[in-house]
C-alpha positions in Angstrom: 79.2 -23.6 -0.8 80.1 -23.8 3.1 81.0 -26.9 4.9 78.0 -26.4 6.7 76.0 -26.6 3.4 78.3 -29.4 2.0 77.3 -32.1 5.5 74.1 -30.7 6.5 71.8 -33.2 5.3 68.8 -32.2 3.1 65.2 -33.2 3.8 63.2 -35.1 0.8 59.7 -35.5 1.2 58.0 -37.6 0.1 61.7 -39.5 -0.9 59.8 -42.6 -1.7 57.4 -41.5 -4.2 57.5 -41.2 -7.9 59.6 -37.7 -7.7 61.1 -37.9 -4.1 63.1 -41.1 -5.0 64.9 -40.1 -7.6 65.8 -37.0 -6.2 67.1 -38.7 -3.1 69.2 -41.4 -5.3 71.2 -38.1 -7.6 71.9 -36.4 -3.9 73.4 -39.5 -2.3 75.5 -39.9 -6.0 76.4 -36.3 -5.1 77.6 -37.4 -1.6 75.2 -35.5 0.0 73.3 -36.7 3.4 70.1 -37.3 2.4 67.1 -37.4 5.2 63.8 -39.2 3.9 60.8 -37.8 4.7 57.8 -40.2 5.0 55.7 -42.2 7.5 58.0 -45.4 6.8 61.4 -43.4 7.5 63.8 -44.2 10.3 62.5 -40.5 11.5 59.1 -40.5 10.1 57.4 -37.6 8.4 53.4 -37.0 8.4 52.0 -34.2 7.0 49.1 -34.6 9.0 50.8 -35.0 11.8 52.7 -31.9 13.0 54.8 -33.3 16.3 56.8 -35.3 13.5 58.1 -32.7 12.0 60.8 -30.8 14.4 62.4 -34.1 14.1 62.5 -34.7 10.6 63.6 -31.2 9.7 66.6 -31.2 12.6 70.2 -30.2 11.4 68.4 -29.7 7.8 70.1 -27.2 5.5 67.6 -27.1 2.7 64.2 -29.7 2.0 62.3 -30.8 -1.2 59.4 -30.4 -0.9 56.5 -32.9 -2.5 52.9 -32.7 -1.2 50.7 -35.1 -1.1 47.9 -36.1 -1.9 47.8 -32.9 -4.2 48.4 -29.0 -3.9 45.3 -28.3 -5.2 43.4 -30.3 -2.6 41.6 -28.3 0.5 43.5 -27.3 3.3 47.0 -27.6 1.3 48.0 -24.2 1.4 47.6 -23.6 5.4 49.6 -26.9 5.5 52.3 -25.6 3.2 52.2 -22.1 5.1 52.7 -23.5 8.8 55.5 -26.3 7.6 57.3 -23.3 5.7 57.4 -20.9 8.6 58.3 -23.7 11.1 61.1 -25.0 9.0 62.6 -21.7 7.9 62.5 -20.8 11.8 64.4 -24.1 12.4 67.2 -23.1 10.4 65.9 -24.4 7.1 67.7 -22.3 4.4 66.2 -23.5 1.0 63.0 -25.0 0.0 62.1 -26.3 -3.1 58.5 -27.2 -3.7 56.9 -29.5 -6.2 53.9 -27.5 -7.4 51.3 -28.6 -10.4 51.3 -26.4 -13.6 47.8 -24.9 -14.1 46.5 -25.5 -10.5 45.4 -22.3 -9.0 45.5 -23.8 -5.4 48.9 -24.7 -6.1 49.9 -20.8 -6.9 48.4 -20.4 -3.5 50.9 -22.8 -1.7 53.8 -21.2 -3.6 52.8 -18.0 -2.5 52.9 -19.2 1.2 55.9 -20.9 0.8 57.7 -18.0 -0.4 56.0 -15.8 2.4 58.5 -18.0 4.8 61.3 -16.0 3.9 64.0 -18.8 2.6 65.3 -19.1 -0.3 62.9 -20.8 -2.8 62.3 -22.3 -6.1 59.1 -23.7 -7.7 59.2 -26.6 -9.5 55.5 -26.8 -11.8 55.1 -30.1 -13.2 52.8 -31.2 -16.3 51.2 -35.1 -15.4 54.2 -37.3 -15.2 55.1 -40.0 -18.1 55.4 -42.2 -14.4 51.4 -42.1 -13.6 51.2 -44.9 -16.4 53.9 -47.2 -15.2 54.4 -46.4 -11.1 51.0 -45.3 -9.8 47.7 -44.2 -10.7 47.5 -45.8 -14.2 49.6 -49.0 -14.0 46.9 -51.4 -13.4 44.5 -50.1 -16.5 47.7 -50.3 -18.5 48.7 -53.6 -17.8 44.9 -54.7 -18.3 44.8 -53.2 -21.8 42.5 -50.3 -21.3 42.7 -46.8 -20.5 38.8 -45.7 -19.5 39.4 -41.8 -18.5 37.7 -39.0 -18.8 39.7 -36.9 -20.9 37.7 -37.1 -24.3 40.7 -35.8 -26.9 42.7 -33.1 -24.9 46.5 -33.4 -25.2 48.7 -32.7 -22.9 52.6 -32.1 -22.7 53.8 -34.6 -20.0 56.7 -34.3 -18.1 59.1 -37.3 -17.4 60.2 -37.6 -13.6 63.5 -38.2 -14.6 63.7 -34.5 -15.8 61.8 -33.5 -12.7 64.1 -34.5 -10.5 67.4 -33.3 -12.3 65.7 -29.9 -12.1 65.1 -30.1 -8.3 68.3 -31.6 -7.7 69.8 -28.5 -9.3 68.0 -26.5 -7.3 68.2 -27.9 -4.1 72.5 -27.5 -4.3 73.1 -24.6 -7.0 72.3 -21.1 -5.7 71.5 -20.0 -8.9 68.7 -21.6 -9.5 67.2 -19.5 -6.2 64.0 -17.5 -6.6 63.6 -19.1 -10.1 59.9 -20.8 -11.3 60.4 -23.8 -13.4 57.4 -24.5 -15.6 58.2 -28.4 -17.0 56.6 -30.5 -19.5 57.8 -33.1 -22.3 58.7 -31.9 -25.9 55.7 -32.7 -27.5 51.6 -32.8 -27.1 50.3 -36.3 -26.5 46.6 -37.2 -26.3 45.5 -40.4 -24.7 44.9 -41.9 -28.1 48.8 -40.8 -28.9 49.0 -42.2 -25.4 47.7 -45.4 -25.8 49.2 -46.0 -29.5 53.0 -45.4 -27.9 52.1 -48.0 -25.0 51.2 -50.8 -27.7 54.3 -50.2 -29.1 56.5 -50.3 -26.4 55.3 -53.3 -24.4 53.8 -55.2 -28.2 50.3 -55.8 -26.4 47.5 -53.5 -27.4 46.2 -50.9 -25.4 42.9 -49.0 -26.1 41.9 -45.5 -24.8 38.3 -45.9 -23.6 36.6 -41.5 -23.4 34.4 -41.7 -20.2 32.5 -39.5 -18.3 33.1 -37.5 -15.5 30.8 -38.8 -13.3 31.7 -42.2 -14.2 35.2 -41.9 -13.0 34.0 -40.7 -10.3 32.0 -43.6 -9.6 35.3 -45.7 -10.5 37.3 -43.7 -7.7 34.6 -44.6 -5.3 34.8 -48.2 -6.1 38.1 -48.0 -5.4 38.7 -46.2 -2.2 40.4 -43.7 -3.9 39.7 -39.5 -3.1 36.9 -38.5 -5.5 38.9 -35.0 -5.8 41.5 -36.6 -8.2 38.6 -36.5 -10.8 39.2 -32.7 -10.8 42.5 -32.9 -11.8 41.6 -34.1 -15.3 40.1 -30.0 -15.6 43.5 -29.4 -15.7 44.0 -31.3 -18.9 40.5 -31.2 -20.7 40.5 -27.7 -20.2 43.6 -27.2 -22.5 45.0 -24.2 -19.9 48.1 -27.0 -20.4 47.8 -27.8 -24.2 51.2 -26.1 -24.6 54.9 -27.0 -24.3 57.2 -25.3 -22.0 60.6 -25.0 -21.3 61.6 -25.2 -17.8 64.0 -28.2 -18.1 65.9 -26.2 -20.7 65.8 -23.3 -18.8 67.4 -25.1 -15.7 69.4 -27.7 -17.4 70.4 -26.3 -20.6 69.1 -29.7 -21.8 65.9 -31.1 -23.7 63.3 -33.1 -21.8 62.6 -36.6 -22.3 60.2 -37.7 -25.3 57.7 -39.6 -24.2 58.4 -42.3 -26.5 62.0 -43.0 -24.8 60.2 -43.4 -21.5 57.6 -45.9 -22.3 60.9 -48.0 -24.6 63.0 -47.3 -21.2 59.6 -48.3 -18.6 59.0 -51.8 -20.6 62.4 -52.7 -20.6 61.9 -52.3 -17.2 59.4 -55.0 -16.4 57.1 -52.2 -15.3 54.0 -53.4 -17.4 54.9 -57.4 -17.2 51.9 -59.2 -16.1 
């Protein structure tokens, strides 16, 4: 690794989400100059706004890359394309992207990403353990019901812990370059399995309450939230992800987190305290 490599500070978008976070605490153990990339930061990063940007990516020797509100949303790719290009012609050397296992507009925005022509690695996450204890399904937790429209699919998911050791890796070790890194947990879960792990770890029960699509969409409305993150439950009820893979192995030489560990570690926490 050059100097140049070693003090050049690397880019995290998205640094103060669920992924972005911890990948930005391992580099700064590392002793690496981390740059956060979001609308809060002392050098703010929009997506949707493109004069943000040259700023955020100045000096940068390599960027995480963490998309939100989803690859597989409309208009993703051509975003992932243009930022790609313009950071690889800035100088960027490495990107790593955060993609979504099973999501064919994901594989679109990998393809454009790796069009750029820098170095790359793709990073394909299951659901997170995290969506039930730092974002979308804290609140139902905490209430005592899960009402989703997943019926009885299972579904390997992937700790962020182990997400972010594997981009991490990626972002300063050259071998990992040109690799794709499919990730989930070490076992299949349904939401029943889901809900039965929760009651133990926080000693409150939780039920699992099978809805309907349209219901949740009705729920999303209610909320303010996109409708279009009621079509990423296809990805589980469909079962294209009803198998275990072995990307963290792969990368770390390790095993991934059980599930189990993560909701004893996440109420230990405080996470699901009233």
């Amino acid at each position: 690794m050059t100097t140049h490599e070693q003090t050049a500070p690397l880019l995290v978008i998205g640094g103060t989400g669920k992924t972005g976070r911890r990948v930005a605490e391992r580099l700064t153990g590392l002793g690496r100059s981390v740059r956060i990339g979001s609308r809060s930061a002392e050098i703010p990063f929009v997506w949707e706004d493109k004069g943000t940007w040259a700023a955020a990516l100045d000096g940068v020797d390599a960027a995480y890359v963490a998309y939100y509100p989803d690859l597989a949303f409309p208009g993703a790719q051509e975003t992932i394309e243009e930022f790609a290009a313009f950071a690889v012609a800035r100088g960027v050397r490495r990107l790593v992207l955060l993609s979504g296992r099973g999501e064919e507009g994901a594989v679109a925005s990998e393809e454009a990403l790796k069009a750029a022509g820098g170095d790359w690695t793709i990073v394909r996450a299951n659901w997170f353990n995290q969506n039930f204890s730092e974002s979308f399904f804290l609140d139902p937790v905490r209430a005592g019901e899960l009402a989703l429209p997943t019926g009885d699919a299972v579904e390997p998911f992937v700790d962020a812990d182990d997400i972010a050791d594997v981009a991490v890796a990626a972002l300063t070790d050259g071998r990992h370059i040109g690799k794709t890194y499919e990730l989930s947990g070490p076992r299949l879960l349904s939401f029943h399995d889901v809900a039965r792990e929760l009651s133990a770890a926080t000693g409150r029960t939780l039920t699992y309450v099978p809805v309907t699509i349209d219901d949740y969409r009705a729920a999303l409305r209610e909320l303010g939230e996109p409708e279009e993150f009621a079509d990423l439950f296809t990805l589980i009820v469909d079962g294209r992800n009803a198998s275990v893979v072995h990307g963290v192995r792969e990368a770390l030489g390790r095993e991934p987190k059980d599930f189990s560990q993560y909701a004893k570690e996440a109420a230990a926490s405080g996470a699901w305290d009233a």
